[in-house]
Each structure stands twice: as C-alpha cells, then as structure tokens.
C-alpha positions in Angstrom: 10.3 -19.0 -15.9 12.6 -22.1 -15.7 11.0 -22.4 -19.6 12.0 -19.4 -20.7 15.7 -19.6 -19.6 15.9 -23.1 -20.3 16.3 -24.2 -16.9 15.2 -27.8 -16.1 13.6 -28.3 -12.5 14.6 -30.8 -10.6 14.3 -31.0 -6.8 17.2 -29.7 -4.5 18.3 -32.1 -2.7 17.4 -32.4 0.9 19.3 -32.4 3.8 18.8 -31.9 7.9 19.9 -27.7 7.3 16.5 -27.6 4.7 12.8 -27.7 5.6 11.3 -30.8 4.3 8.8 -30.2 2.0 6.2 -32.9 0.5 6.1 -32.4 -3.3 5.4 -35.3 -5.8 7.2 -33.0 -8.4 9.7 -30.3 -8.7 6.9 -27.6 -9.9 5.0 -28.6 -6.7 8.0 -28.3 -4.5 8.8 -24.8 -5.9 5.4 -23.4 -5.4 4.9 -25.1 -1.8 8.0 -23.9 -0.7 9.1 -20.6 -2.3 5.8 -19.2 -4.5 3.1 -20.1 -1.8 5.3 -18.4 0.7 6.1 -15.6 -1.1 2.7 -14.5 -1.6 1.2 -15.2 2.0 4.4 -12.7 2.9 2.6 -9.8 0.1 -0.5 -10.5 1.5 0.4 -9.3 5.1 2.5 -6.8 4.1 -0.5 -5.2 1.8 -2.8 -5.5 5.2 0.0 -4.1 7.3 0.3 -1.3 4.8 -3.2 -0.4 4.2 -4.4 -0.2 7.7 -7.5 2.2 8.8 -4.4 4.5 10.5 -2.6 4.5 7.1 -5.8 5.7 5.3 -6.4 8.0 7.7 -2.8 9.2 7.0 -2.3 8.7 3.2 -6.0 11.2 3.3 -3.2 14.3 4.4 -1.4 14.2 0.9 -5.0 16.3 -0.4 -3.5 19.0 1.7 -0.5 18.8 -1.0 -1.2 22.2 -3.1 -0.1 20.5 -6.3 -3.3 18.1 -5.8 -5.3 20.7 -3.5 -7.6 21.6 -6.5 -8.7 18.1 -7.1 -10.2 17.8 -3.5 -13.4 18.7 -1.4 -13.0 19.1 2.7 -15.6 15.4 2.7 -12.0 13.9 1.3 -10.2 14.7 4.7 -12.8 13.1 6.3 -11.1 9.7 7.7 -8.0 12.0 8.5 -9.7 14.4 10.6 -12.1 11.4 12.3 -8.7 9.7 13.6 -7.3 13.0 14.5 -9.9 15.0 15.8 -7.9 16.0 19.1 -5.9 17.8 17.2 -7.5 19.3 14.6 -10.7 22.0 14.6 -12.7 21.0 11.9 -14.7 24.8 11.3 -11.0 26.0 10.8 -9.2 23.4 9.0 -12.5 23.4 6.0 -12.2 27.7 5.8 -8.3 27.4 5.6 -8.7 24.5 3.1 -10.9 26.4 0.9 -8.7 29.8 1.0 -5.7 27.3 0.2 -7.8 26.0 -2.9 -9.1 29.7 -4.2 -5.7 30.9 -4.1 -3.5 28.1 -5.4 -6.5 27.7 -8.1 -5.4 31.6 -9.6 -1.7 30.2 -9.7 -2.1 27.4 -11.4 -4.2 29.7 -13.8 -1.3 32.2 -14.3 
C-alpha cells in the first residue's frame, strides 16, 4: 500500500510511551506490530462470532417466510437441539410445513 501512495517506510521512532518491537526493517516492523496483530484480533472475533450457540441461532432465520420455501424441517435441526426445552418438535415441523404450503401459493400469485 505504502507503494501505491508513494509512501516510503521508514521505522517510527521509538520512545518509552511505544511497545518495542524487534524488526530488522520497516516492512518487518509493520507487519510484527500492526498486520500480525490485526489479524490474530479477526481471527478471534470470527471464532467468537461463529460459535455452536450462534449456529444454533443464525439456523432461526429459515423460519423467515421470504427464505421459508428454500428450507426442510432437518435445516432447523441445530436450533431446535440447543433449544429443545422450549420447543415441541411434532409441532414446530407441522406448523413449518403449513407456513411453507401457504407462503409457497403467495409467492405464486
């Protein structure tokens, strides 16, 4: 990037307020102490995001009637394994398939 705009790199310079970093050149020091920690940060925050709960969650938006049509009752599967104390599988897969019948002659009109 420092290419493109031109930008020459040269190492800030270092003082007690700054982390130390070891870098025998000014590409190293960038990636050891901006790039390097910049992606470890995505990396956690894609685990924290993508959790078993989150799955489990992110499986409700089938029961969205725009997207109803695309879906099977197997698809809700993780959502109703984590949330079973709530819901009544039997009923949840008839109320499903009624949803999906009639939202399927909508979309059709």
């Amino acid at each position: 990037m420092a290419d493109l705009s031109g930008t020459e790199l040269i190492l800030p310079r270092l003082n007690n307020h700054r982390a130390k970093v070891p870098a025998e050149s000014p590409e190293e020091y960038f990636k050891r102490s901006i790039f390097i920690p910049f992606i470890d940060h995505v990396t956690s925050d894609l685990k924290e995001r993508f959790t078993d709960q989150n799955h489990a969650v992110y499986c409700l938006s089938t029961l969205i009637l725009g997207f109803i049509h695309k879906y099977s009752f197997g698809d809700l599967q993780p959502a109703t394994g984590t949330y079973h104390t709530f819901i009544d599988d039997n009923r949840l897969g008839a109320e499903l398939e009624l949803w999906k019948q009639r939202w399927t002659v909508v979309s059709e009109d």
